[in-house]
C-alpha positions as CSV (number, residue, x, y, z in Angstrom):
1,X,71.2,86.2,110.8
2,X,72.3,85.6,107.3
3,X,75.7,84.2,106.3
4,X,77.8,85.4,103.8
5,X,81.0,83.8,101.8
6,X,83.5,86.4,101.3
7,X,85.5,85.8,98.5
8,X,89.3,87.5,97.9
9,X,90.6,88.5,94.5
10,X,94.1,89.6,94.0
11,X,95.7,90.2,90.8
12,X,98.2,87.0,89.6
13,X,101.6,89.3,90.3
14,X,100.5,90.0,93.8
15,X,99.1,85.9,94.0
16,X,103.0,84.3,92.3
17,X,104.7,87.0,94.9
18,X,103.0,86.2,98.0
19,X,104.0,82.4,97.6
20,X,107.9,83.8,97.9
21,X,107.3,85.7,101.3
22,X,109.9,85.5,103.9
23,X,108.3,84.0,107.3
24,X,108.6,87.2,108.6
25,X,106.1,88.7,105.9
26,X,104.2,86.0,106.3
27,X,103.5,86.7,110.3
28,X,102.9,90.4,109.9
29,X,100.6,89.6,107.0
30,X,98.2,86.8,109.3
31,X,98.7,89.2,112.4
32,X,96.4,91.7,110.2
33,X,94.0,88.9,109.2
34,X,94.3,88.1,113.3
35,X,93.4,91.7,113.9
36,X,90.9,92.1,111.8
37,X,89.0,88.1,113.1
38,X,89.5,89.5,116.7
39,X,86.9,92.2,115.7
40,X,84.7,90.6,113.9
41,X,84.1,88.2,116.9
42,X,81.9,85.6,116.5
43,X,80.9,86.9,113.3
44,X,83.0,85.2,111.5
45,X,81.8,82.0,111.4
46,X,84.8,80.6,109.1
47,X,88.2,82.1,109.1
48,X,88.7,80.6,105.5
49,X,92.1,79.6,103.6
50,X,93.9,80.5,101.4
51,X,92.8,79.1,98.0
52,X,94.6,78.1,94.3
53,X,95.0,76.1,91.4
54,X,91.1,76.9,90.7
55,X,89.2,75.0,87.7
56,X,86.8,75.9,85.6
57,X,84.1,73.1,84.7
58,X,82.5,72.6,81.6
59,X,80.0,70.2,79.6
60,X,83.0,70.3,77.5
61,X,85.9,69.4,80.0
62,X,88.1,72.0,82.5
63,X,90.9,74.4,82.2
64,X,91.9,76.6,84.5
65,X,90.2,79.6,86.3
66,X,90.1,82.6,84.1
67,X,89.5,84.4,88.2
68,X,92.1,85.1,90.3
69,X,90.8,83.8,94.2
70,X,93.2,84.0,96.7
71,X,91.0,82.7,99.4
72,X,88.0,83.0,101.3
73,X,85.5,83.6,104.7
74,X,82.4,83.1,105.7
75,X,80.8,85.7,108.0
76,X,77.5,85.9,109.7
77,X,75.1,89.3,109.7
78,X,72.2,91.0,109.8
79,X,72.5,91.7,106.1
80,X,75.1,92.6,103.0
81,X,74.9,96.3,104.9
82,X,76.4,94.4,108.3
83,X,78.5,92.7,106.2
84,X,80.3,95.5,104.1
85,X,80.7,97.1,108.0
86,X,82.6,94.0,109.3
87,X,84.9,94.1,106.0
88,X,85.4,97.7,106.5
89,X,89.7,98.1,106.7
90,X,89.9,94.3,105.9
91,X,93.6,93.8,105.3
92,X,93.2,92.1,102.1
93,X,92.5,95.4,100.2
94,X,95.8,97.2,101.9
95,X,98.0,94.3,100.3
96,X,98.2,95.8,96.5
97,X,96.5,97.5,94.1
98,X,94.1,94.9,92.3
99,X,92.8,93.7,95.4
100,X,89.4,93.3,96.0
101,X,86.5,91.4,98.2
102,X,83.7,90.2,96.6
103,X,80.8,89.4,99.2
104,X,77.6,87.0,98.6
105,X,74.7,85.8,100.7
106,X,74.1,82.4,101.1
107,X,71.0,82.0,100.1
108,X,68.7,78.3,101.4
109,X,68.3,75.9,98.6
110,X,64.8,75.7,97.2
111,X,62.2,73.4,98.5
């Protein structure tokens, strides 16, 4: 089994309004994400969180990240192909237009 970091990308409009949601937004938004963790099962190794105020780092110095990460998972599969079937009618790409998920393996360091 390989695991893969699932990265979420949502454009900045959808990011600034999601920080105003009523508690009642809020629930039916993580009783998706619940949804969609009860089927991945064990799978999903790392629910995640949400993510912001990302950095960019340079020789040079920092400045903020030009990308707009809203959060993150880790799941575990066969392959990207198990993957992409365990993302299949994620929540995250019903939210707004813009969204997307961005999956990598984790590949072992070098020895």
């Amino acid at each position: 089994m390989k695991n893969l970091v699932v990265i979420y990308h949502a454009p900045a409009s959808w990011m600034e309004q999601a920080q105003h949601a009523s508690p009642e937004e809020m629930q039916n938004g993580m009783e998706q994400w619940m949804e969609w963790a009860g089927k991945c099962g064990d799978a999903l190794v790392d629910f995640g969180t949400p993510l912001a105020g990302g950095q960019k780092l340079s020789k040079s110095g920092s400045s903020p990240s030009d990308k707009n990460v809203a959060g993150y998972s880790i799941l575990q599969a066969e392959d990207m192909q198990g993957a992409k079937a365990l993302l299949e009618g994620h929540p995250h790409l019903e939210w707004t237009a813009g969204c997307e998920i961005e999956v990598h393996e984790s590949m072992p360091p070098p020895t």
